[in-house]
N, C-alpha and C positions, 0 to 999 in steps of 0.2 A: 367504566370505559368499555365501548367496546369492540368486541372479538376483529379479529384483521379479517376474516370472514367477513361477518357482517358491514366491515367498513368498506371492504372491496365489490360488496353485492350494490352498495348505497351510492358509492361512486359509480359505478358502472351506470348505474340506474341515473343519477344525476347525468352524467354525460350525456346520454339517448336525449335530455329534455335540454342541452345545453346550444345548440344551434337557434332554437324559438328563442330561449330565452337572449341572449347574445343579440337576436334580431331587435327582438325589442329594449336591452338596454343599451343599446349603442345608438340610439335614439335620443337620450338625455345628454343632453350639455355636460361637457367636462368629461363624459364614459371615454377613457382609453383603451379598456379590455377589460374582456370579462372571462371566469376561469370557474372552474368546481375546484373545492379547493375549503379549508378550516377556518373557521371562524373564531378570530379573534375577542377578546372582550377584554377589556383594562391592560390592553396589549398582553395577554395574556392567551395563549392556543387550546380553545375547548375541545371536546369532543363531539363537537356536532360540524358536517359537510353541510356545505352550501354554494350560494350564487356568490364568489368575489366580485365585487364589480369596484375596478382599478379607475381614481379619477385623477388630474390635475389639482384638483385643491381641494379638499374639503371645509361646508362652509356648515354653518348652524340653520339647521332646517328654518327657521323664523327668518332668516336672511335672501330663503330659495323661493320664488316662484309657487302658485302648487301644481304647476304643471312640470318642473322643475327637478321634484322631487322624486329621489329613487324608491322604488316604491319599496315595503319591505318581506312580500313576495311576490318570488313569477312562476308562472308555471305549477303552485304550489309548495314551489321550493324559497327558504328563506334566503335573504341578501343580506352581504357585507362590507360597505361600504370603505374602502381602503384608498390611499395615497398611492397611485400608480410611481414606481421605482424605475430609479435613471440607472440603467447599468455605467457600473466606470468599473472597469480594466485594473485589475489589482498586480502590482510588481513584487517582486520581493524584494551565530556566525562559525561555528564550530562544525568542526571535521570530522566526519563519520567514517568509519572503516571498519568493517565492511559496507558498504552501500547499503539503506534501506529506505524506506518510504518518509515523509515528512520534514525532509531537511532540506537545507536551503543548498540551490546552484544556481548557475549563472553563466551566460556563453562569451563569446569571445571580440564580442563585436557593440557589446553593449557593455553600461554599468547595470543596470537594472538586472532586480534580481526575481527570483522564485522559488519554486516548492517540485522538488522531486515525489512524484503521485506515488510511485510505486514499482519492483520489478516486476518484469513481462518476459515472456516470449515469441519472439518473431516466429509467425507461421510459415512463412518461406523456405525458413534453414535450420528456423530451432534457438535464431542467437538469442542471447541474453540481453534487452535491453530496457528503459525504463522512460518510463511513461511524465510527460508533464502535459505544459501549457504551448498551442501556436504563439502567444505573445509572449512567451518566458525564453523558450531557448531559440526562436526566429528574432529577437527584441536587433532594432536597429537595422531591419531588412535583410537580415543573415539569412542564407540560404542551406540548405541540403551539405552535409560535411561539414557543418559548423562545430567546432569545438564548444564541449558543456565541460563546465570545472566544478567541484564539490571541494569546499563551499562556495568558490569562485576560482574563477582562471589568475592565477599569482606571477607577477612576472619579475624575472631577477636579469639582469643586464640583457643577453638577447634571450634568453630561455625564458620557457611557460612551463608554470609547473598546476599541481592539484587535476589536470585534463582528466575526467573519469570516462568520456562518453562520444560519440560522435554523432550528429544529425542522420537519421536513414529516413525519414518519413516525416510529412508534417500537411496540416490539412485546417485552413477557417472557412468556414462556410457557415448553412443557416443551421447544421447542427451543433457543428464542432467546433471549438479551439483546443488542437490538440497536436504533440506533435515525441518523437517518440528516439530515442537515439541509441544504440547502440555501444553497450559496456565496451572500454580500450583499456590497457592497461591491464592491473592485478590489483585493483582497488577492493575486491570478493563484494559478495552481496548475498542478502536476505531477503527472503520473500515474507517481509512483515512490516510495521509500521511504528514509529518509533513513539512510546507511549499507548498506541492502542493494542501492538501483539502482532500473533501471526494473521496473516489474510486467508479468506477461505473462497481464491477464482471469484468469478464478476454475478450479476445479475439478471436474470432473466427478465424476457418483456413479461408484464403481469397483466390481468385482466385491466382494462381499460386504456394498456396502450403505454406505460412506462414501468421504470425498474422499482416506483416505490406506489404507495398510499397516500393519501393525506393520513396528518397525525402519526405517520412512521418516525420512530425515534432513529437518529441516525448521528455518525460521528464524522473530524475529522483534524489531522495535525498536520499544522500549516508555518511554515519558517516565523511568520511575523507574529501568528496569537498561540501558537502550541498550540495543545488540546480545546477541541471545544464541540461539543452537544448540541444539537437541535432539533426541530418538530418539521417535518415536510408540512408546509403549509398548501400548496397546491406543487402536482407532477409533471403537469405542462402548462409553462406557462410562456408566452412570448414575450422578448426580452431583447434590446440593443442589436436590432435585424438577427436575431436568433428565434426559435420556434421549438417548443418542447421540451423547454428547460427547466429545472425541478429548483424550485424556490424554498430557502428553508430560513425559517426563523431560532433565532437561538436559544437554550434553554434562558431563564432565570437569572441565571449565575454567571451567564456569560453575559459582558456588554455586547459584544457584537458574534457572531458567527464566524466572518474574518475580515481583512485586513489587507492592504500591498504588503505585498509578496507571499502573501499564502495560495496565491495564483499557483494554478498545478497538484496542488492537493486530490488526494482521490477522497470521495463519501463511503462510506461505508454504514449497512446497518448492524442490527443489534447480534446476528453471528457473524461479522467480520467479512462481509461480502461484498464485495465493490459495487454501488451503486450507482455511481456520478463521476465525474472528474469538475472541481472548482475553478471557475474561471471569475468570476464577477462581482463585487456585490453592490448593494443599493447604493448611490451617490448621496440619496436625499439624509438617509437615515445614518449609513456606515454601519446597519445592524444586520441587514437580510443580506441571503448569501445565495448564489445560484450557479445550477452546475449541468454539466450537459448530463443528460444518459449516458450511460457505460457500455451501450450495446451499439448503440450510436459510435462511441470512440472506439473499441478495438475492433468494428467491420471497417470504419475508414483507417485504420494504423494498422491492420491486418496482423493481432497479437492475442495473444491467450493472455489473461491473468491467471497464474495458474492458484490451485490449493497449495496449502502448505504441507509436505511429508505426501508432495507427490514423489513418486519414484524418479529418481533423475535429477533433482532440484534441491536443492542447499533451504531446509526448513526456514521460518521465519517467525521463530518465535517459538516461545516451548513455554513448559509450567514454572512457577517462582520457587525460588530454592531458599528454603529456611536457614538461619545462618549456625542450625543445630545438623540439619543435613552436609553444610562445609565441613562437618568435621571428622566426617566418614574418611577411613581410608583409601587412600588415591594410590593403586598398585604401577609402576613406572619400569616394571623389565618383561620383557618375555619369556615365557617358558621356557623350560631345557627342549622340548621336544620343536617346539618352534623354531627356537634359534638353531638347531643344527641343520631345521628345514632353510631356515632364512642364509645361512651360509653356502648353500646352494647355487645362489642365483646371484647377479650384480644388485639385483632390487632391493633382497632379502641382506644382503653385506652394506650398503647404503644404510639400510634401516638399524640397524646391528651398529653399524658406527655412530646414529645419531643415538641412540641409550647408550652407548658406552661413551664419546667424547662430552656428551650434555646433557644425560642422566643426571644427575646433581643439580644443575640449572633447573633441567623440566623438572624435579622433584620438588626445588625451593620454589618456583611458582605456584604446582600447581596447590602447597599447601600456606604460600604465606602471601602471595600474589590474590587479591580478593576477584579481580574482574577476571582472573586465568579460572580459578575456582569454580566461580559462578558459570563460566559457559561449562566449563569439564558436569558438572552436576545438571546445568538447563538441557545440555544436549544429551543427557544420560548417557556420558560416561563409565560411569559406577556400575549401572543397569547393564551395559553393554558388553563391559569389563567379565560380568558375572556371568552371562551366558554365553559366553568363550569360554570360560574357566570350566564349567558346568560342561559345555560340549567338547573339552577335552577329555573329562573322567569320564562321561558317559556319551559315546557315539552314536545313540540314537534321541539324543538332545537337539531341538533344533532353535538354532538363533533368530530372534524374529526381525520381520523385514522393516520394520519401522516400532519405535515405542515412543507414546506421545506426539506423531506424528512425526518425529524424527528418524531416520536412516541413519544406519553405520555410513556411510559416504558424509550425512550430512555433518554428524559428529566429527569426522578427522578433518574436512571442511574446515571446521568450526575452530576445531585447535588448532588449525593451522595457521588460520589468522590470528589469534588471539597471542601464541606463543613466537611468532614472527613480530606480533604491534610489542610485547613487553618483554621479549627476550632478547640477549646479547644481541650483533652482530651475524656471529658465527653461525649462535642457535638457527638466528634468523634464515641466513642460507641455507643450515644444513636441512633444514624444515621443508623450506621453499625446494629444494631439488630434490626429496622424497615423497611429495605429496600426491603427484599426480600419480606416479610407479605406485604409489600405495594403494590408492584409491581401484588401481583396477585389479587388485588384488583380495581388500575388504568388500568393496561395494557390493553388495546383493548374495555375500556368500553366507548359506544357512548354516555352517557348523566348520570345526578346524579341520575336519579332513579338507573340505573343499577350498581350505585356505590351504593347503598344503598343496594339495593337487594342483592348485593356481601358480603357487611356486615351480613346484617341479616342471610343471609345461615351459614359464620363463626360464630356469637352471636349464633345458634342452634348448632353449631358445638360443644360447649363447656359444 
């Protein structure tokens, strides 16, 4: 195979010769389009770039004219004779919480369903919002404020429940179908993708004019096929009055790439980097799959995708936890020296009553509770636990600002949902009304004095 280099110098170099050649094969009968782009063999994706040339039908050279015949090269460069593909519109049952990428939602105005792409943030104000399809959460002519439900909008005598999101932007044109809505509620979210991990921010334009290569291996999880693998066959391709849209065949193992309602799905390649958003896939076949660029979609939704264990942002995703590592000690009280700081302040008294009335609770989750476990260890926990304990015996120990890509914010984040979705009631609120006091207390502080110091300014505050 080779080098992404050498692919990207071959394409680039393909492209310069692809206007002549274009001229002359849109001159043969049946030629729809012609694209640079991966050649095919036993429906199988080589390693060699060439001339796609997309037709109406393909017939048996003995059947064709010889004037008829596409030749099998131009320009010097080899030809690939393929079924030019009918774009159709893909629509898109479990409940996710916190919010993350790949699961199904659905607006308020339609049945039809989709694929939340991924969370974003809006460049305007900084909001938290998440990324789909223009025909997933506009579906039935819905406008701008349009309620989005995860998994769908639920309706019980006059009330709507499941509402995660609300319409703030939405755009179809010859780039995009793409439209972008605004977190409501306390549904929390992740910036990762469920089944492929955390995301690592979008993709840049590459030499020749899009976010991938031909022969780039890329992924993507979709409400209706889950996971599924595929080979960028070409990176612009025109498509259903669309232009520059990146065409991807699926590995082997998958029948198809995707599927209705995997509409919304974001692409991503092989380190988790948002290349695409899925809006399409082929009608003839139901195998090939295509998707706008990513540079394309957050200049018209005016949104960052951010990395994961950015500062500020609730991680998406962290390392897998052996179920030899669940059985570390999980420490559930605060210090003497803490707690007389924590009685202090209202903040610090708040926090102090939730280990004393639901200590026992949080203690039997987080040792016999598997899915409380699992985040307490994925978001390092343990890790975190330890160099507080550490920065308390030694004051020139300092607490790092992220481990694993993960923040101390991200971590109490993290158990705040988890210990509110599987604990009491009680737990649940006492949880929910110490999180946010807590968080600007933890967040970004390098060692326990500075946790103390944060206290005493709130204890004056009051």
């Amino acid at each position: 195979m080779k080098s992404r280099d050498e692919r990207a110098n071959e394409y680039v170099r393909l492209l310069a010769l692809l206007p002549k050649a274009r001229e002359q094969l849109m001159r043969y009968p049946g030629v729809r389009d012609v694209a640079v782009g991966v050649k095919e063999t036993n429906d199988l994706a080589t390693e060699h770039i060439v001339f796609r040339v997309y037709v109406d039908e393909k017939k048996p050279k003995g059947s064709l004219a010889p004037d008829a015949v596409i030749p099998p090269v131009v320009e010097g460069v080899a030809t690939d004779v393929v079924l030019e593909p009918t774009a159709k519109l893909i629509d898109d049952t479990e409940s996710y919480r916190p919010l993350l990428g790949g699961v199904q939602i659905g607006n308020d105005s339609s049945s039809a369903l989709g694929t939340l792409g991924c969370i974003a943030k809006r460049n305007s104000d900084g909001a938290i919002v998440f990324l789909s399809c223009h025909h997933v959460m506009m579906a039935n002519h819905a406008d701008l404020g349009e309620k989005i439900g995860q998994p769908e909008i639920s309706c019980c005598c006059c009330c709507k429940g499941n509402i995660v999101g609300e319409v703030v932007n939405k755009l179809d044109n010859a780039l995009v179908d793409a439209a972008i809505a605004k977190v409501v509620g306390a549904p929390g979210f992740m910036n990762e993708i469920l089944d492929i991990g955390p995301i690592m921010g979008s993709g840049p334009l590459l030499l020749g004019g899009s976010t991938v290569l031909p022969n780039d291996k890329v992924r993507k999880r979709g409400r209706s096929t889950g996971f599924t693998s595929g080979t960028v066959l070409t990176p612009l391709k025109g498509i259903g009055g669309k232009v520059q849209q990146i065409e991807i065949k699926p590995d082997p193992q998958h029948r198809a790439f995707a599927a209705r309602g995997d509409s919304g799905s974001v692409i991503v390649n092989e380190n988790n980097v948002v290349v695409g958003l899925l809006w399409s896939i082929d009608a003839a076949t139901e195998k090939l799959g295509y998707a706008n660029r990513i540079v394309d979609v957050v200049a018209a939704m005016g949104i960052t995708i951010l990395t994961s264990g950015t500062p500020g942002t609730i991680a998406l995703g962290s390392i897998a936890v052996s179920d030899d590592a669940l059985h570390a000690p999980i420490p559930t009280e605060p210090g003497a020296e803490l707690t007389r700081q924590l009685e202090r302040s209202d903040v610090g008294r708040r926090a102090l009553a939730l280990f004393q009335n639901h200590g026992t609770e949080i203690n039997e989750l987080l040792n016999g509770n598997r899915n409380v476990k699992v985040a307490w260890h994925r978001y390092q926990g343990p890790a975190f636990t330890g160099h507080f304990v550490k920065s308390a015996r030694e004051a020139g120990h300092v607490i790092p600002a992220e481990i694993e890509g993960v923040s101390t914010a991200n971590t109490l984040i993290r158990m705040s949902v988890v210990l509110q979705e599987y604990g009491s009631p009680a737990l649940a609120a006492a949880v929910d009304e110490c999180t946010v006091s807590m968080l600007t207390v933890i967040s970004g502080a390098t060692s326990v004095r500075d946790v103390l110091a944060r206290l005493d300014e709130l204890a004056h505050a009051y």
